[in-house]
N, C-alpha and C positions, 0 to 999 in steps of 0.2 A: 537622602533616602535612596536606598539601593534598590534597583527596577526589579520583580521576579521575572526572570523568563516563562513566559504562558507555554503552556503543553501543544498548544490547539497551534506553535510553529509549524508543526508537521500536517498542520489541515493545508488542504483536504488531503487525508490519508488514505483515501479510496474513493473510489467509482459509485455513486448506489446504482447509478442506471448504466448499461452499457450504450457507446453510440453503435450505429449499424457495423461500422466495421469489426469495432470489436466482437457483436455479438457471433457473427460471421465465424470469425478465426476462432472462438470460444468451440463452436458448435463444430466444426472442423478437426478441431481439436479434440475434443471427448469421441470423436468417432474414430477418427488414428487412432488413439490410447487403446481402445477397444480393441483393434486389431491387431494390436503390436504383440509378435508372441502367442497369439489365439489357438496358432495350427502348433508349437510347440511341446512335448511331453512335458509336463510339470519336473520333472530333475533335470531334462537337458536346460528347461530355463532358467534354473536356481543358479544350473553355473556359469551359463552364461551372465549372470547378476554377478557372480563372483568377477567375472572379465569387465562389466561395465561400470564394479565400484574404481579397478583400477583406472579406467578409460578417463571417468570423473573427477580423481584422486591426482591423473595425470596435466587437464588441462586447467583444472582449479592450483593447481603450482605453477603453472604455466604464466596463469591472470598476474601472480604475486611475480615471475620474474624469475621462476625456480623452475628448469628442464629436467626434470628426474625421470629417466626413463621408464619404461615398463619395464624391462628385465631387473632394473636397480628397484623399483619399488617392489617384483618379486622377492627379490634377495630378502628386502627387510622385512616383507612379510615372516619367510623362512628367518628370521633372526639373525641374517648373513652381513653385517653391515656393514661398511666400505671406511678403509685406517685413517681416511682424510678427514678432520672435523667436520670442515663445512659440509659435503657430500653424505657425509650420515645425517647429520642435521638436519637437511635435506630428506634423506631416508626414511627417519624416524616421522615426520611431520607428515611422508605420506602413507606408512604403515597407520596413522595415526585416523588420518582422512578416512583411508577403509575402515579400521577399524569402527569406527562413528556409523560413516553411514552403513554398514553393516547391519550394526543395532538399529540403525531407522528403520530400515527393509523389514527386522523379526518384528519391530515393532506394527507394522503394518501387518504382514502379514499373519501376526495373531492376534490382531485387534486391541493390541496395546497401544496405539499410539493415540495420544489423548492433545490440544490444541498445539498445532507446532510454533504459532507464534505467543505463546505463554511468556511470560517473563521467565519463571524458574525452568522449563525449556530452552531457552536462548543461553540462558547460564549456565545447565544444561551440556548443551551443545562444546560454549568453550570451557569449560572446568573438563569432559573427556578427551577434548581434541590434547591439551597440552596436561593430561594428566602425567604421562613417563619424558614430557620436555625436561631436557637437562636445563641449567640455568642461565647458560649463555641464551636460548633461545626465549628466556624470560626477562631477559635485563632491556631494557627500554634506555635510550640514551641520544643525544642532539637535545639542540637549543639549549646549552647549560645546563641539562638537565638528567638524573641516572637515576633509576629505578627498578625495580623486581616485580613485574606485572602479576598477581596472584591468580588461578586460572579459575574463573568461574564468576570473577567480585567486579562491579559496574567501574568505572573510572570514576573517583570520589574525593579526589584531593587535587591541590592547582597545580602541582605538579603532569597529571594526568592531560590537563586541555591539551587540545593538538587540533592545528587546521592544517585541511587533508585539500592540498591545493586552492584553490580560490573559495571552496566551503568551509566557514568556522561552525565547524559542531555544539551542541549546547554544550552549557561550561559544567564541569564535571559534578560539581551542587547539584544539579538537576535530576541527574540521568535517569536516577530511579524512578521519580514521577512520570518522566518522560516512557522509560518503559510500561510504566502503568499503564498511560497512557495509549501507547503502542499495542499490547494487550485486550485492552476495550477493543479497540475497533478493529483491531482484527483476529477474532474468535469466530471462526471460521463456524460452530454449532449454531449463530442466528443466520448465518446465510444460505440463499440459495444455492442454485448446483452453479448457474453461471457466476454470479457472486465468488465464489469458494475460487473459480479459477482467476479472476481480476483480482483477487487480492491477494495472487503469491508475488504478481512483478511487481507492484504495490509495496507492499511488503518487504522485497528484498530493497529496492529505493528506499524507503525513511529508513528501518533498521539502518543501515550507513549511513546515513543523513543525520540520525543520532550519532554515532559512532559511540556503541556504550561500552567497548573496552577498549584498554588503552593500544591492543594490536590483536589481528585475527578475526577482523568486523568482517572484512571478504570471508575468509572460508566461513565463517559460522553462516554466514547470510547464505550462503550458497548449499549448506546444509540444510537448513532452514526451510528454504524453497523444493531440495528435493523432499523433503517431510511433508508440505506443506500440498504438492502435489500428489502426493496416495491421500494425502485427508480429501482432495477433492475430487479421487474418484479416476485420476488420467497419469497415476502413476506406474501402471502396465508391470505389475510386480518387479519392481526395480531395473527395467529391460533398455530404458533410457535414462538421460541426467540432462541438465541444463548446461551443462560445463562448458562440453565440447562447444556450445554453439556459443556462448558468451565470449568463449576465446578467441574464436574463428570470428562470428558477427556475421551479418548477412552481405555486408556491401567489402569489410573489410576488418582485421585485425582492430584498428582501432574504435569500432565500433560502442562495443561496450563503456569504455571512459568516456566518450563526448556521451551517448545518453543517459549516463548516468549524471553529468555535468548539464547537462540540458535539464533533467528532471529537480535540479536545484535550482530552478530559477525562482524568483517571486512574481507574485500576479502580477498582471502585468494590464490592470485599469478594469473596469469595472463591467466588462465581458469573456474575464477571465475567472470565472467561478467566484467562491465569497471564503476562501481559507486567505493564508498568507502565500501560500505558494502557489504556483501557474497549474491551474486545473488542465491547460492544456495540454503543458509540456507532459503532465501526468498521462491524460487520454495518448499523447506520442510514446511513453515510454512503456506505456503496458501493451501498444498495440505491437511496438518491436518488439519488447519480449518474449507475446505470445508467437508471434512467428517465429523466434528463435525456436521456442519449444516446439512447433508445428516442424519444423525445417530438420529437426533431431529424431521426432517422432518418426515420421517419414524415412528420415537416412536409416535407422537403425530397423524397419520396417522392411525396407529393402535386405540388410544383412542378414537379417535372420529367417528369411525367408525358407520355407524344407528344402525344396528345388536348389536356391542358390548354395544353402550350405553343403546339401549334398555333392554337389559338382564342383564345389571346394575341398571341401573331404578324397575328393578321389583325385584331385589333382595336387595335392599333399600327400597323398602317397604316390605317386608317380614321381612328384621332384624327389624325392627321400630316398637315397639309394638302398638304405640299409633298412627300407622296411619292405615288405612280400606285397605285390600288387593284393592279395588275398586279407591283406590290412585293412584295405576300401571295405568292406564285407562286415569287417568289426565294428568298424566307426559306423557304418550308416545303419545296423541293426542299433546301437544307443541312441545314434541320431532318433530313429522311431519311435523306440520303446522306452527310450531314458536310460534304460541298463538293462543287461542282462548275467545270468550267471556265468562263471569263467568255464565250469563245463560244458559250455554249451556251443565253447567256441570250434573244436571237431565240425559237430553241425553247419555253423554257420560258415565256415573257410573250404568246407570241403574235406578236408585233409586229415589223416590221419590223426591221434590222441597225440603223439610226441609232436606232429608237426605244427599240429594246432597252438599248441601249449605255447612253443618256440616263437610262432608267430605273433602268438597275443602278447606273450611278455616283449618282444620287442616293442609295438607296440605301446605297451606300458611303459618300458624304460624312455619312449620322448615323452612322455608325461600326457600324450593323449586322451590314456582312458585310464582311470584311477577309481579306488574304493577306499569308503572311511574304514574297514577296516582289512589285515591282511589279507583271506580268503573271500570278500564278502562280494558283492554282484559290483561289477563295473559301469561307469557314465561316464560320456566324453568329458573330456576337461579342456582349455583353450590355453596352452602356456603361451607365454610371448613370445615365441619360438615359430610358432605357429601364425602369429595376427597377423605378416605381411599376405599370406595366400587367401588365410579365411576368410578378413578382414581387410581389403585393400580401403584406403583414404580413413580408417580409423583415430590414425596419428599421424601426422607430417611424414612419419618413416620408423620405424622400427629396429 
């Protein structure tokens, strides 16, 4: 008689009560998010979201092992993509990333984003990540075994099983229940406000814990969680990511793997909660978490502050030989206003119609300040060109 694996392995799957600490860092946390971006015009923070899907795009390949610059993930945005297989590869998987969480962001921001830990959200998630993956990127291969990962379908044949270092995942018969499973309890619409946050690091731990496809369990998880934070209210319209801090970790790089490994533990006797697995190591791994997120909030709080940016904006033009001290004047009028018209730039330089002109479009030609369309009113933009001055400790280096 063959055993079923029970769903309730992943109990306890959450918190109902927080302990002090948590609630602490909870309440900390929704008042950050609140201020992140507050004092910002609504278009300079849009694009700045455009700068922090790369930011997220860049340290969530990082977790996987994969260095893809900002300037290389711009190229692929623009369609520019590099003659070396792997290096596009590479490419393509973080044009990929943007694009995703991109749609998370409009999702939020127009009130379409409906439960992010859904099952057909999570599948979701990886069916767009590796929609234009070419096939190398989809062939699955070790332990005797080769396959073509289909993007979006649970792992469902024995082919599929895989233990993910000292963790053996349910076996691939399950998954589906298991996500059902997963689904229940955390549908973020029965919970409170604090609830909604204890249950993104939650959340991101089991999804992996199941590991319900057969590769891409990290980026979707980590997709997941930024979703999962605008559904609870401390997503600061896309202005931070969890990435950066998962990658970095609070004490050190390897942070993230040991408490991710930690939160696999099993109970460990009978003042260890009443699931299978260690209610403690759980209460440890959402409290890290949450301070990753608290610790991003805060950094990215700092960057974007009007003061700081401005004083970056005017020391970016000062390094930049080939733009008019009279540039400062351009950029910190969008800084304010989010955009203004391009005739308008005379007024604000001072100078003459022809000089103004000259100076704006240079200006324009470093990619500073740009419009969706040819004539149409300008807003700062943030190329990677730009992120060592605006942005110092964003990336290891730039």
């Amino acid at each position: 008689m063959t055993l079923i694996e029970a769903v309730d392995r992943i109990e306890p799957a959450r918190l109902e009560d927080p302990t002090g600490s948590i609630a602490d860092i909870v309440a900390e946390l929704k008042a950050a998010a609140a201020v992140l971006g507050s004092r910002l015009h609504p278009t300079t923070a849009a694009n700045l979201a455009d700068l922090v899907r790369i930011m997220n795009t860049y340290y969530s390949n990082l977790i996987e092992g994969h260095d893809t610059r900002p300037r290389d993930i711009e190229r692929a945005l623009a369609g520019d993509l590099d003659d070396d297989e792997g290096r596009r590869n590479r490419q393509l998987e973080a044009a990929a990333h943007v694009r995703v969480q991109s749609e998370i962001d409009a999702m939020a921001r127009d009130g379409r984003l409906d439960e992010p830990a859904a099952a057909t959200f999570v599948a979701w998630l990886h069916k767009e990540f590796y929609r234009d993956a070419p096939e190398a990127m989809l062939k699955i291969e070790g332990a005797g075994r080769s396959f073509l990962m289909v993007p979006g379908e649970w792992r469902s044949a024995p082919e599929h099983d895989v233990q993910v270092g000292e963790h053996l995942p349910p076996s691939s018969e399950r998954v589906a229940d298991f996500m059902t499973h997963f689904e229940k309890r955390f549908c973020m619409s029965t919970m409170g406000a604090a609830g909604k946050v204890m249950a993104i690091p939650a959340a991101h731990h089991r999804l992996n814990f199941i590991h319900p496809f057969p590769d891409g369990n990290g980026r979707v998880s980590r997709l997941m969680s930024h979703a999962m934070a605008h559904k609870a209210g401390i997503g600061a319209h896309g202005l931070w990511s969890v990435s950066r801090g998962l990658a970095r970790g609070l004490e050190s790089r390897g942070d993230y793997k040991r408490m991710m490994a930690h939160a696999d533990m099993q109970r460990q006797g009978d003042l260890d909660g009443r699931g299978n697995l260690s209610e403690r190591a759980l209460v440890d791994f959402i409290l890290w978490f949450l301070k990753v997120c608290l610790d991003q909030v805060k950094f990215m709080t700092g960057l974007f502050e009007l003061d700081v940016l401005s004083k970056r904006l005017k020391r970016l033009v000062e390094l930049d030989t080939d733009l008019k001290p009279e540039s400062a004047r351009l950029l910190e009028e969008a800084l304010m206003r989010g955009e203004f018209d391009r005739g308008e730039s005379e007024r604000i330089t001072g100078h003459p119609e022809r000089s103004a002109r000259r100076i704006l479009n240079d200006v324009i030609a470093k990619g500073l300040l740009a419009s969706d369309t040819p004539k149409g009113p300008v807003s700062l933009r943030f190329p990677a060109s730009s992120l060592e001055v605006l942005f110092p400790r964003l990336y290891p280096e730039t």
